[in-house]
C-alpha positions in Angstrom: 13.5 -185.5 -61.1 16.3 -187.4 -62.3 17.6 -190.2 -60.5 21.6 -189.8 -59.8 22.4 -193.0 -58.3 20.4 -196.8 -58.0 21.2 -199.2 -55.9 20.3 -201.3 -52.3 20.7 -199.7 -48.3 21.8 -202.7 -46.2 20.2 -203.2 -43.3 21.3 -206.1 -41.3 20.6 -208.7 -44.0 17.9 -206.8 -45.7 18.4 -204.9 -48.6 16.0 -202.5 -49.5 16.6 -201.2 -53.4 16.7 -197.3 -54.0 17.1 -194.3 -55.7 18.8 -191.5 -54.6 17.4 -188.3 -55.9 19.3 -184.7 -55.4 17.5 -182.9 -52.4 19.8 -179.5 -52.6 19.4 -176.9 -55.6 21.4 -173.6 -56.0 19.1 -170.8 -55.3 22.1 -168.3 -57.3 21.2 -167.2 -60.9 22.4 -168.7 -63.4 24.8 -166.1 -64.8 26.5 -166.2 -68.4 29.9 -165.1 -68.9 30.0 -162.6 -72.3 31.9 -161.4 -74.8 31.6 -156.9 -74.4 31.7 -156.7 -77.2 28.9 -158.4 -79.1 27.5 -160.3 -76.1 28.2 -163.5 -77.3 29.1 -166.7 -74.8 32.3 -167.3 -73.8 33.3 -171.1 -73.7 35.7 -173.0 -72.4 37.9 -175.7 -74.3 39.9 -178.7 -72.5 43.2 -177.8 -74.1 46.3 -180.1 -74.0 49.1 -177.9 -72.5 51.4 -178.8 -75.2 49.9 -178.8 -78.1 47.7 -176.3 -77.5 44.7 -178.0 -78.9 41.6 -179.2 -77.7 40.8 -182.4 -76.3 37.4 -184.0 -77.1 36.3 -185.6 -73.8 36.0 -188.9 -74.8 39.4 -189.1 -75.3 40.5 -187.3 -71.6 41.6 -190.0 -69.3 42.4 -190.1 -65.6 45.9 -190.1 -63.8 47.8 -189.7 -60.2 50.7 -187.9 -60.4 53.2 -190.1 -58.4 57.4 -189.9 -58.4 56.6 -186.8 -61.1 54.8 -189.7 -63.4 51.2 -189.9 -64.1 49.1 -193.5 -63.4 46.3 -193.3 -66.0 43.7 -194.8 -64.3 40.2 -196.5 -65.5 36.7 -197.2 -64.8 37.6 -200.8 -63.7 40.1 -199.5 -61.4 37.9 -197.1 -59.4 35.4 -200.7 -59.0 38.3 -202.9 -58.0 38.8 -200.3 -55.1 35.8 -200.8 -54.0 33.7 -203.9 -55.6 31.3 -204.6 -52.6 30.6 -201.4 -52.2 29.7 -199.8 -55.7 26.0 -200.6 -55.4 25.5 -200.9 -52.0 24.8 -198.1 -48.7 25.4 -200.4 -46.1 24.9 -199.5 -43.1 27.9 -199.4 -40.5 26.3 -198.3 -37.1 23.9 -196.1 -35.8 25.0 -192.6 -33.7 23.0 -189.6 -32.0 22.6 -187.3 -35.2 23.6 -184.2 -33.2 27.4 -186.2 -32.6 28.1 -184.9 -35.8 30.0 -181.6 -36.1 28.5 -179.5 -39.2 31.8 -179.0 -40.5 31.2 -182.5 -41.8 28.3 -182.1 -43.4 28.1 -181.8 -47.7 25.3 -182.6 -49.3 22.2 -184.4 -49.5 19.9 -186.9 -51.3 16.5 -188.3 -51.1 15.9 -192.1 -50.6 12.6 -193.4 -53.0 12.5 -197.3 -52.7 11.7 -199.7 -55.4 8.2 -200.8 -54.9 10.1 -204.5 -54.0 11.7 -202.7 -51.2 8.2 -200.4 -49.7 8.2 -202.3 -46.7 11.5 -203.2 -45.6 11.8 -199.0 -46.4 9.2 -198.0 -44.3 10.4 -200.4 -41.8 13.7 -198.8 -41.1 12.2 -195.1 -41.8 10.0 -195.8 -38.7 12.5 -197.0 -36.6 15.0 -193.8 -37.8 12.2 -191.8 -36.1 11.4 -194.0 -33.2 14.8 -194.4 -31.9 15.5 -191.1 -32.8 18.7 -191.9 -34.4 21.0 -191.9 -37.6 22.9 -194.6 -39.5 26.3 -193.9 -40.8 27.2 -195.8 -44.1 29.4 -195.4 -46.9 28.5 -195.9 -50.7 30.1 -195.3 -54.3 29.0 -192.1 -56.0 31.1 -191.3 -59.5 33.9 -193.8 -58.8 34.5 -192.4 -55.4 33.9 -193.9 -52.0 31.2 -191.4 -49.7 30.6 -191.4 -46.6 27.5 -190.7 -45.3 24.1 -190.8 -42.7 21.3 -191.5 -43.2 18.5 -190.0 -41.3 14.6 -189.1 -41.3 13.1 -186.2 -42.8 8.9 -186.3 -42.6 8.5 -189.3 -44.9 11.5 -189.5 -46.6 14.8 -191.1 -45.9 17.7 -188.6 -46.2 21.2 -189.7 -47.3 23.3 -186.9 -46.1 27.4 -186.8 -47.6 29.5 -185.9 -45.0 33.4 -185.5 -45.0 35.9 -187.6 -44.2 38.5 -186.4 -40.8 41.3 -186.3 -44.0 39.4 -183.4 -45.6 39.0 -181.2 -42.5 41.7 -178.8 -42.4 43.3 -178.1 -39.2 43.4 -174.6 -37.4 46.2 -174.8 -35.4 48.4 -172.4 -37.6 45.7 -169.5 -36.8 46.3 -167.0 -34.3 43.2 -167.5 -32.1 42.7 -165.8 -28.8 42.8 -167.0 -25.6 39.7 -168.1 -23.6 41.1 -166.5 -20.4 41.2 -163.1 -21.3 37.1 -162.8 -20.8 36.1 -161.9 -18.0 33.0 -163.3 -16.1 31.0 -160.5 -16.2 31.2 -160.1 -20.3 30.6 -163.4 -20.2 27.2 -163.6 -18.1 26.3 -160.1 -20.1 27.1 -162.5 -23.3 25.2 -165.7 -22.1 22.2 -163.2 -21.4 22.2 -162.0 -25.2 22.4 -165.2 -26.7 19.6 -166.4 -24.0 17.8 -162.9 -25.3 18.1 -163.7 -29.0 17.1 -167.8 -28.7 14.0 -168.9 -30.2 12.9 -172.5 -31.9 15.2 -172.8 -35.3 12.4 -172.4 -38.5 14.6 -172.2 -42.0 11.3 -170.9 -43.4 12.3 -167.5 -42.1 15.7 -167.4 -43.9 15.9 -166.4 -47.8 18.3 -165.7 -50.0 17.5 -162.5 -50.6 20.8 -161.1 -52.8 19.3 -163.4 -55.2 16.3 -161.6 -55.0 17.7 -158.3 -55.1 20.1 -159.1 -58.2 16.6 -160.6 -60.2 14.5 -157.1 -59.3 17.3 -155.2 -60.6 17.7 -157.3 -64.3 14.3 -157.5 -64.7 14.4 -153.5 -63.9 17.4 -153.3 -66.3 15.7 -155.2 -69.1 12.4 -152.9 -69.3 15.5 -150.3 -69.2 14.6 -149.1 -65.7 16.7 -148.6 -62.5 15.5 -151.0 -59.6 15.3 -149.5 -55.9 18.1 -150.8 -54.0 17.7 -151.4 -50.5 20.1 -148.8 -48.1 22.4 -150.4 -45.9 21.9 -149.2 -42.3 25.7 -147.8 -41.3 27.1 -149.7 -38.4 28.7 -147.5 -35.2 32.9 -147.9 -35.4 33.7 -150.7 -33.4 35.0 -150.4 -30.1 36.9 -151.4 -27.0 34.6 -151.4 -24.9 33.5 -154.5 -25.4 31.3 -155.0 -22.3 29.5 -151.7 -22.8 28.7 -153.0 -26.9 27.2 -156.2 -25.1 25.5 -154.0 -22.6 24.1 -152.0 -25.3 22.9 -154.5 -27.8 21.1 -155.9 -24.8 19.0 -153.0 -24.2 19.1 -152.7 -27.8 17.4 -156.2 -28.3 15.1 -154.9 -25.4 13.6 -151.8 -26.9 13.2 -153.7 -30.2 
């Protein structure tokens, strides 16, 4: 693997030097877009809106459109925004992981120290998993500021992106029902089935299996063959009853 960042986690005033290595890949295929006619790629040009030619990239700068004028922007600008910062996870504070809504939650990246920083890294792994808790920190990835945690996975230190309250859209513009309109007995009939259907989380039982399905049917294709495609079970018209549906999944769930 490829490192994508280097740098130092602070820790009080210990610094413990890393890398950060992706810990996420898309599990989607890797589809081409083609010309129908002969098959050949399609590629896309940066094209200046003007004059209608292409741009090489080199030679593509940054800008904020402000007062309908664009600020061209540099690398030494996006470090003067943040100069302490650019190398450095430093730690803010330490929270209760399960605090933090999933909506906030992006990506992640695994934590390997530089063999200076082995102890002082296992040091604060263990104590991730001890105290049972997570840090929160921010750090500089591609000239813009992250915020993060950073939390224990097995042996590994996980820095986890998550999303700043800015880039959480609100809902209050949706027409959402009101809470009041259940009644309690759909609602013990509802707490039964989710009580019914709960069992200890394991992601090993979860696959993306459209992914699956699309590869079967090119690699059917491309021996010139028709894969089998699964049958999708048709659902009954919904309903509104809604307390006999819950009733009935119930008993459902039951026979199963």
């Amino acid at each position: 693997m490829k490192a994508v960042w280097k740098g130092s986690i602070g820790f009080g005033l210990v610094n413990i030097p890393v890398r950060l290595f992706s810990a996420v890949q898309n599990s989607t295929l890797d589809l081409d877009m083609l010309d129908e006619k002969d098959h050949s790629r399609i590629k896309f040009k940066r094209i200046n809106e003007n004059t209608r030619k292409e741009v090489p990239f080199d030679k593509i700068v940054k800008g904020y459109l402000l007062k309908e004028k664009y600020v061209i922007l540099d690398e030494q600008d996006f470090l003067d925004a943040s100069p302490e910062k650019s190398k450095m996870i430093e730690l803010e504070n330490f929270v209760n992981i399960d605090e933090i809504n999933p909506i906030y939650y992006e990506t992640s990246y695994y934590a390997e120290p530089e063999k200076q920083g082995n102890r002082a890294y296992a040091l604060l792994l263990k104590a991730l998993i001890k105290s049972k808790k997570a840090g929160v920190a921010r750090f500089v990835l591609r000239s813009t500021e992250n915020l993060c945690i950073i939390h224990p996975m097995d042996n590994v230190i996980v820095i986890t992106k998550i999303r700043f309250p800015e880039e959480i859209r609100p809902y209050k513009e949706l027409d959402l029902p009101s809470l009041t309109a259940i009644n309690k007995k759909e609602l013990d009939v509802g707490l039964a089935l989710i009580k019914q259907y709960t069992s200890e989380f394991n992601i090993e039982g979860f696959h993306d299996e459209y992914s699956a399905e699309l590869l079967k049917i090119i690699k059917a294709k491309a021996k010139g063959k028709r894969a089998i495609v699964k049958k999708l079970k048709p659902r009954e018209e919904l309903s509104d009853d809604l307390y006999g549906q819950l009733m009935k999944s119930l008993n459902g769930k039951r026979g199963a």
